[in-house]
C-alpha positions in Angstrom: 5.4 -17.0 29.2 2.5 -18.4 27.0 2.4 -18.0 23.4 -0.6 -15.9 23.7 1.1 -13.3 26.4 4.3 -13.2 25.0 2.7 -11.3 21.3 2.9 -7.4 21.7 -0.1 -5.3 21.8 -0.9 -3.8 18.3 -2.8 -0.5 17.5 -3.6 -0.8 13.1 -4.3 2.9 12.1 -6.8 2.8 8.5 -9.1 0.6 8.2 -9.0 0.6 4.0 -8.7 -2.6 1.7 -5.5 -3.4 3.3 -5.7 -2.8 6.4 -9.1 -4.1 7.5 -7.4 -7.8 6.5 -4.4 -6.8 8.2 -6.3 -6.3 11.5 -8.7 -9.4 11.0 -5.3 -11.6 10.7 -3.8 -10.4 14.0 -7.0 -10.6 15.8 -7.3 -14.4 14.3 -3.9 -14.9 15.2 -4.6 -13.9 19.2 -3.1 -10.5 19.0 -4.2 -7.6 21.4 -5.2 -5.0 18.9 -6.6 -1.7 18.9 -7.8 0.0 15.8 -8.9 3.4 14.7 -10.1 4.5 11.5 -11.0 8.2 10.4 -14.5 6.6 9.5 -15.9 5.3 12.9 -18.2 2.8 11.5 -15.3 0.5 9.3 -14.5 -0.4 12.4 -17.4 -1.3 14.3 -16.8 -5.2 12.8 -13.7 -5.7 14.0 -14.8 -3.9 17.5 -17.3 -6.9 17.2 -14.7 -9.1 16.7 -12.8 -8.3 19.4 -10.4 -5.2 19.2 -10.9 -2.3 20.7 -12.2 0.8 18.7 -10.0 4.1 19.5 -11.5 7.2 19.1 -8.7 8.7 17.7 -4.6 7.7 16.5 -3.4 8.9 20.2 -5.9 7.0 21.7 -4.7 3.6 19.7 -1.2 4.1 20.3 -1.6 5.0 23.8 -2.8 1.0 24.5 0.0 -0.4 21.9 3.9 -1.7 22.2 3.7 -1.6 18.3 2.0 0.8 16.2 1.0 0.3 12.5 -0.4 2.8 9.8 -2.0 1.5 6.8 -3.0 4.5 5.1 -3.6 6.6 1.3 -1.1 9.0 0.7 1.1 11.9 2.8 -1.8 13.5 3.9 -3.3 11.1 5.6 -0.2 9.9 7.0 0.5 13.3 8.7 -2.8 13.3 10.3 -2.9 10.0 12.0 0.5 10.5 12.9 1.4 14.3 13.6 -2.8 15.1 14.4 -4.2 17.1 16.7 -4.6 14.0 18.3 -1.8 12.0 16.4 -0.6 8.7 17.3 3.0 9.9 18.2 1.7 12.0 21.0 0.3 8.4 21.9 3.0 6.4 21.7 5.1 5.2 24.6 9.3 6.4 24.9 10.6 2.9 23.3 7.7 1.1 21.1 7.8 1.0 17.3 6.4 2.4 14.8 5.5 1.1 11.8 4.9 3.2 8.5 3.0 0.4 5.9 1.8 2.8 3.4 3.0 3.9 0.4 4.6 6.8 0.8 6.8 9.3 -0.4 10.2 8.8 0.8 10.9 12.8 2.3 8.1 12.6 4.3 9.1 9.0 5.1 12.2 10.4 6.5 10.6 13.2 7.8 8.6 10.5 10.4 11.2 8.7 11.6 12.7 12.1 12.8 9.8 13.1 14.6 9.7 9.4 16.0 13.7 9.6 17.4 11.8 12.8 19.1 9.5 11.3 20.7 12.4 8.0 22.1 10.3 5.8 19.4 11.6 3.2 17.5 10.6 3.4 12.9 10.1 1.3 10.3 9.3 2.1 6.9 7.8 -0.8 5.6 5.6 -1.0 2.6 3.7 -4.1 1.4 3.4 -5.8 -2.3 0.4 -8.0 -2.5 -3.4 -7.1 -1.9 -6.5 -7.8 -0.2 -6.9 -11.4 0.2 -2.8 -11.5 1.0 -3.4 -9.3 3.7 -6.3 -11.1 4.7 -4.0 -14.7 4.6 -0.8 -13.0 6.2 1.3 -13.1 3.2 2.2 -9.9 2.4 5.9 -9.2 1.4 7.0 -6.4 4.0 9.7 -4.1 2.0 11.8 -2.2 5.2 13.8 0.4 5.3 15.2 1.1 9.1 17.9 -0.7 11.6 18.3 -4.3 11.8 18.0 -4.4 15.4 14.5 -2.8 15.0 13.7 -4.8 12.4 14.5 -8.0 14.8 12.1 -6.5 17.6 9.1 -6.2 15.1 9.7 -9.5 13.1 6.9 -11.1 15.5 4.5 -8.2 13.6 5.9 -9.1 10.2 5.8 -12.9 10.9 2.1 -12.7 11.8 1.1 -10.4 8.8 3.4 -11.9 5.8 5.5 -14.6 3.9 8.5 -12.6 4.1 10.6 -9.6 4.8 13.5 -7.9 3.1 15.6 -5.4 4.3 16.8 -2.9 2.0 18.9 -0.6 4.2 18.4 2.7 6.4 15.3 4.3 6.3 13.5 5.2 3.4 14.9 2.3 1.3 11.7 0.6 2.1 9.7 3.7 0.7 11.7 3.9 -2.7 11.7 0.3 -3.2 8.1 0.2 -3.2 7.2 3.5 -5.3 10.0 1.9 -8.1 7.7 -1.8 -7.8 4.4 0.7 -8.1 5.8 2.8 -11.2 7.4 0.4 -13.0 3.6 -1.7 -12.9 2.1 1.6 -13.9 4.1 1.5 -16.9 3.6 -1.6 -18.2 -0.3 -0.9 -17.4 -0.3 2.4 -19.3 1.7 0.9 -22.3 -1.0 -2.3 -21.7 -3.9 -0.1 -22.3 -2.4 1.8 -25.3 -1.5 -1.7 -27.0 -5.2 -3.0 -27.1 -6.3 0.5 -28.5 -4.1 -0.7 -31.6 -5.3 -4.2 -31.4 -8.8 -2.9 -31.6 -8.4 0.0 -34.2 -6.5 -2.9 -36.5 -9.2 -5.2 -36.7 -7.5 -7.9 -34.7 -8.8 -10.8 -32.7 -9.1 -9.7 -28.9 -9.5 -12.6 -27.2 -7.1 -14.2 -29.3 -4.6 -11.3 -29.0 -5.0 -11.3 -25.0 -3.9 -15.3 -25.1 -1.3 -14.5 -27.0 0.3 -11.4 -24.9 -0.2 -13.4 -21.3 1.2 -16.4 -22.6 3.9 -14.9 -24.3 7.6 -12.9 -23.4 5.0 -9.8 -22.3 2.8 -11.6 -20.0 3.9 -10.3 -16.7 1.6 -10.3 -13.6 0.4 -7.0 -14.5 -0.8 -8.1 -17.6 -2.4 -10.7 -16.9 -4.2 -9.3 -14.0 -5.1 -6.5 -16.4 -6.3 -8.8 -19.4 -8.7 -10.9 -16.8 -10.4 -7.6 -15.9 -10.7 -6.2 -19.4 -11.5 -9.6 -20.7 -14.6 -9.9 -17.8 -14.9 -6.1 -17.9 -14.9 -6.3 -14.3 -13.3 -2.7 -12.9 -14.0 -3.1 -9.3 -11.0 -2.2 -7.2 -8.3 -4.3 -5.9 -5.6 -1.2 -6.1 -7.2 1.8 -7.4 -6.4 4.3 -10.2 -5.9 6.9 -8.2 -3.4 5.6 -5.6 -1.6 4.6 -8.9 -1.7 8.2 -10.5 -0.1 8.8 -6.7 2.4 6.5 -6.2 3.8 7.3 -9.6 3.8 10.7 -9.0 5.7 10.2 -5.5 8.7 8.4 -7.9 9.0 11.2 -10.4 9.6 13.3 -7.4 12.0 11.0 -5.6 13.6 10.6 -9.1 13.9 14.3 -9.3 15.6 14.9 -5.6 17.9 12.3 -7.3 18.4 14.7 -10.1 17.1 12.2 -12.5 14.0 11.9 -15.1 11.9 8.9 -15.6 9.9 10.1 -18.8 8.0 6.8 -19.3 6.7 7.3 -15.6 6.0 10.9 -16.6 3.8 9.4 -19.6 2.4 6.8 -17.6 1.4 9.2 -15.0 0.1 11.8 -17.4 -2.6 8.8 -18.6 -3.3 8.0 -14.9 -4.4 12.0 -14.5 -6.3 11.6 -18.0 -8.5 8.6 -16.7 -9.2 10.4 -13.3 -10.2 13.4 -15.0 -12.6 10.9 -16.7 -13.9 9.6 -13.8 -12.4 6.6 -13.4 -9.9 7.5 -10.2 -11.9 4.7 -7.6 -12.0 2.2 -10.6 -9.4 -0.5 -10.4 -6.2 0.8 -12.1 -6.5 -1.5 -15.1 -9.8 0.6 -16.0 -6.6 2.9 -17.9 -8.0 1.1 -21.1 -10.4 3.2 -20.9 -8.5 6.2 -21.7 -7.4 4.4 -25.0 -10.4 4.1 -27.0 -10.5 0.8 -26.5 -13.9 -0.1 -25.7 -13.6 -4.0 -24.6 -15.5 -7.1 -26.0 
């Protein structure tokens, strides 16, 4: 069996930041894809390019072996899956599904029921990294699921990342990557509420910003933040609002846990602040803005 021939076929379900680079790399890499995307015309290019367009989530799965969602929240996760014409009625007794998203992890759960139900095999298996790794096929995959499923899909997670780490039964995929999101919500919340004191204290900003991303608090999420307030540049990598969501899909998994996270809860209370300010489909790091801090 050739190289070519032996890849499965692939339906990519959202067409968004992610998953438009997601789809580009498995069609580069010689996979049979089909795509479908709630806006039609997102997916004309990569019709050009050489996957076929489905006209809705059943349609997709209906041509696929594997089937991968790359969408915003719950809600739209229900739709492409569960739809009137959803991808599970699509999908063939025996193929795997993939859940990318970020997602909460009851309704996570919820899907890979409805999957068993159908003879389908789940994944929950949510990314860190963004558009260009997508794009280069090296995304981290986070998975929660069997091993032995995990070992049929590896040829998916080979093609579309740098690595893959199981974290247990399902859902352990989900949590791990609404902890990753809240705790960089945090720092990007207590981020934005530092420069405000910078700036009402007079201080150097540029000088402050070398000193913070050089220093013990110079994490990722800082620096990526300082670059974009230093340039003022706000367009979106990972916007606010899917921020504001993902954080709000930890408090709640926190709270079936019967536990708190009250820096989230603050966190996610400045998220809501800066969306009610209109700056939801700004890059997250546009939560400066909620500070005062007007930028250089």
């Amino acid at each position: 069996m050739s190289e070519t021939t032996a890849k499965p076929s692939v339906a990519l379900l959202g067409l968004g930041i992610m998953g438009s680079g997601m789809a580009r790399r498995l069609l580069s890499l010689g996979f049979s894809l089909a795509v479908y995307n709630r806006n039609r015309h997102k997916a004309i290019p990569l019709g050009e390019a050489g996957a076929f367009v489905a006209a809705s989530p059943r349609e997709a799965a209906s041509r696929a072996q594997m089937v991968l969602s790359m969408v915003s929240d719950d809600d739209a996760s229900r739709e492409v899956w569960q739809g009137e014409d959803g991808a599970l009625l699509g999908a063939a007794p025996g193929s795997i599904l993939v859940e990318a998203s970020t997602l909460s992890v009851d309704w996570v759960k919820s899907l890979a029921s409805k999957a068993a139900e159908h003879g389908c095999q789940f994944l929950d298996a949510p990314v860190t990294g963004t558009k260009p790794h997508a794009a280069a096929g090296e995304l981290l995959f986070l998975v929660g699921g069997s091993a032995e499923t995990l070992s049929a899909a590896r040829i998916l997670f080979s093609a579309l990342g740098r690595d893959v780490i199981h974290l247990g039964p399902t859902g352990s995929g989900a949590l791990m990557k609404l902890v990753n999101n809240f705790l960089c919500g945090v720092q990007a919340a207590s981020f934005a509420e530092a420069l405000s004191l910078v700036q009402a204290g007079g201080l150097d900003r540029r000088k402050v910003l070398s000193i913070l991303t050089a220093g013990a608090p110079g994490s990722m999420i800082l620096k990526r933040m300082a670059e974009k307030v230093e340039t003022n540049d706000f367009a979106p990598v990972f916007a606010l609002r899917w921020m504001a969501k993902d954080i709000r899909y930890a408090i709640r998994s926190a709270s079936e846990q019967k536990l708190t996270l009250p820096t989230a809860s603050a966190a996610l209370a400045d998220f809501l602040q800066a969306i009610a300010d209109g700056h939801g489909d700004e890059d997250f790091a546009g939560i400066v803005k909620t500070s005062g801090f007007t930028g250089f």
